[in-house]
N, C-alpha and C positions, 0 to 999 in steps of 0.2 A: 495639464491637470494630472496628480498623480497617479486619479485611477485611468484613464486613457494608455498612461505611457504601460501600466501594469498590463493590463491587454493584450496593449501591442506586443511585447517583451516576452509576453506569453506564450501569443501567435508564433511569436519567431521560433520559440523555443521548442514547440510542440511537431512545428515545421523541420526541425532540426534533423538530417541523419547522424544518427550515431551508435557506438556500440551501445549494446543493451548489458550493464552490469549492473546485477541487483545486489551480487556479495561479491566482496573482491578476490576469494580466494578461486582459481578461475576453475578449477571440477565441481565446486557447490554451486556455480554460478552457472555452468554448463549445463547442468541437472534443470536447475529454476526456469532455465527461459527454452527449454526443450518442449515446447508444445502442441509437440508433434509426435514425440514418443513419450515421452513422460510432462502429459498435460496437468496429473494429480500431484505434482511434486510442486506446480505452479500453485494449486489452491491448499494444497498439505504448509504449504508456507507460511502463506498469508496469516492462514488459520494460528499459525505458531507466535506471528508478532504482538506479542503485547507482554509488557514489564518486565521486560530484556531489550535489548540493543538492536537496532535490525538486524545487523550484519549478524549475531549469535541467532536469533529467531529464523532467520533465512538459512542458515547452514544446517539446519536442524535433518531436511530430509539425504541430504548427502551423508550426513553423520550412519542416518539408518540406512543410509542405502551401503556404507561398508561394511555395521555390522552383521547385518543380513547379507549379503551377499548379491542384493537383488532387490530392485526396486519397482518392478512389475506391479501392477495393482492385485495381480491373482496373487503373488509372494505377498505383499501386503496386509490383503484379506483375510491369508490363514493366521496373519496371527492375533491370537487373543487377545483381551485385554490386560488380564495378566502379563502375560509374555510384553504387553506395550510398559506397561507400567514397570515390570522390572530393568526393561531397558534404559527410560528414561531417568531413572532412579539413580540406577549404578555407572549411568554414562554422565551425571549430572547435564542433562540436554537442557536445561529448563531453570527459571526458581520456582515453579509449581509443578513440578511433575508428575505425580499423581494426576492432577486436572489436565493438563496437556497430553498425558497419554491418551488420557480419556479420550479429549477431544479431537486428537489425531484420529484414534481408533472410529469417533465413531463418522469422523470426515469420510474415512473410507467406505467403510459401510455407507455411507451416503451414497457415495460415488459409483458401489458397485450397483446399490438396489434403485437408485431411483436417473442414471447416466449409463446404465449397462456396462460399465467398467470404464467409462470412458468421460473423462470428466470436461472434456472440449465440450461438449453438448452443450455446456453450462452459456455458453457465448455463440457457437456456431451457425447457429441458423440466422443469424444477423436480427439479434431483437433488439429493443427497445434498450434505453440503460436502465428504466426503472424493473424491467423485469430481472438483467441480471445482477443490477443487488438485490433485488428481493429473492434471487435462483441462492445467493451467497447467505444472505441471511436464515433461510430455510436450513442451512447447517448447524447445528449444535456448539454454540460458544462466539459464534460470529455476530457480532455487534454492527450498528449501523457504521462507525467508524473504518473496520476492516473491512466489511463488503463496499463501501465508495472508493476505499485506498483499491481494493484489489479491483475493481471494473475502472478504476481510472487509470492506471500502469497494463490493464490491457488497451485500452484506448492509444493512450499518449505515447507507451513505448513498444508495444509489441504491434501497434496500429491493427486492432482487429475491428473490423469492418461493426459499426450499429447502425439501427435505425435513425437513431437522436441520442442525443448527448445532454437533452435537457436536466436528467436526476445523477448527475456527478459532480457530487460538491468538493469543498475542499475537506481534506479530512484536518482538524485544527490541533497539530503537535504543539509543542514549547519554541518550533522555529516561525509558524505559522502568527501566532498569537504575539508574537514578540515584535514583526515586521511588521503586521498590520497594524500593534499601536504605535510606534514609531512611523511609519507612514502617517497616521493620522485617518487612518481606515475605521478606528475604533476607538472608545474612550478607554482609559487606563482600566477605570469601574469594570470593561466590561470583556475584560481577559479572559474571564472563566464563562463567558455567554456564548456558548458553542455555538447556538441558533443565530447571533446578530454577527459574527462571522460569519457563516454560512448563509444566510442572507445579505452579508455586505459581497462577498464573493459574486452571489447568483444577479446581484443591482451590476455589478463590473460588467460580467460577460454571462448573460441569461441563456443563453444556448449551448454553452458550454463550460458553468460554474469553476470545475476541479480543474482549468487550465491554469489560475494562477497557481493551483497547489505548488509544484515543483519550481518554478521561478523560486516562490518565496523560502520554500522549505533551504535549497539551497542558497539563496542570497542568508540567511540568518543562518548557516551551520560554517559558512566561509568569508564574509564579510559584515555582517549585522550580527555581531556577537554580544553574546550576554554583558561583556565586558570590554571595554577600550573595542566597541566597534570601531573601523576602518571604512570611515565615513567615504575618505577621499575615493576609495576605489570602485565605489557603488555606481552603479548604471545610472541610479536613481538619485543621485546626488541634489542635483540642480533642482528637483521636484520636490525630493521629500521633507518636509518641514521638520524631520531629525527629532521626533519626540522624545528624547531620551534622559530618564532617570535612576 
């Protein structure tokens, strides 16, 4: 059955050691999974993807962190919102920038007044998953999509210790949507049904929803393509009933 073998493939997946690269370029990428010195450059990130590319969204705080000189959260903090906004402006860091300065700036402030400067806090006491997306949501501009994507790449790749894993769903991109109708996970109708993804997900593996996210994200950006998928190379060959139109 195909959702069994998705699981499974998952499991393995999730079991996997491997380098942790979130942006290929490897000092942006150096920055990102530093969360240990620079844990706010991990959630400064997150906060930055959406309607940009990740790999652009995710270099964002390496960008500031050359014009500044300094990526500290105290350097951070002193600067205004002005000051964020002409940055992003003139550096073109963004397609909205004005808003994403915004929302960087006031990420920080988040981080400084209510994590003491220290934005580990936000996962470290080992809680729950539904607390820390609701810890990520509590940020200004962070939607339910970005706080499950960011609690579930601490989970699955930086392996930080929770309680449960029950409130990490999949977060549902254009790779996500495309695999499970083609599996047969979903009807065609219901592409744009965030919730019956998200509950077809949580039916697979109820204990830990967001684990098929990365299988599938990456079977559809490498093999399950928009176009002349490359059926033959698929894990999932023999299983999947190949819906495609």
């Amino acid at each position: 059955m195909i959702e069994e073998q998705l699981k499974e493939q998952s499991i393995i997946k999730f079991n996997e050691k491997r380098d942790l690269i979130l942006v290929s370029d490897k000092e942006a990428n150096k920055l990102v999974i530093d969360l240990i010195n620079f844990p706010h450059a991990f959630v400064l990130a997150c906060s930055m993807d959406r309607q940009i590319t990740a790999e652009r969204a995710w270099s964002i705080p390496y960008k500031i962190k050359n014009i500044l000189g300094d990526f500290s959260i105290q350097k951070l903090s002193s600067i205004s919102l002005d000051e964020y906004k002409k940055i992003f402006n003139e550096n073109k860091l963004h397609r909205f920038n004005d808003e994403m300065a915004t929302i960087f700036y006031k990420a920080v402030k988040k981080i400084v007044d209510l994590y003491d400067g220290d934005a580990s806090k936000i996962w470290s006491d080992k809680p729950s998953s539904a607390t820390v997306v609701s810890r990520f949501l509590e940020f200004y501009g962070m939607g339910i999509k970005i706080s499950t994507m960011a609690t579930n790449i601490l989970a699955r790749d930086f392996k930080i210790s929770l309680s449960d894993y029950y409130s990490i769903d999949v977060s549902p991109d254009v790779h996500i949507k495309r695999v499970f109708k083609r599996m047969g996970l979903i009807e065609k109708e219901d592409m744009q049904n965030i919730d019956k993804i998200i509950y077809k997900a949580r039916s697979i593996n109820p204990e830990f929803p967001g684990i098929v996210d990365l299988t599938c994200w990456e079977l559809g950006r490498s093999t399950c393509r928009p176009t002349n998928p490359n059926c033959k190379k698929c894990i999932f060959k023999k299983q999947c009933p190949k819906i495609i139109e």
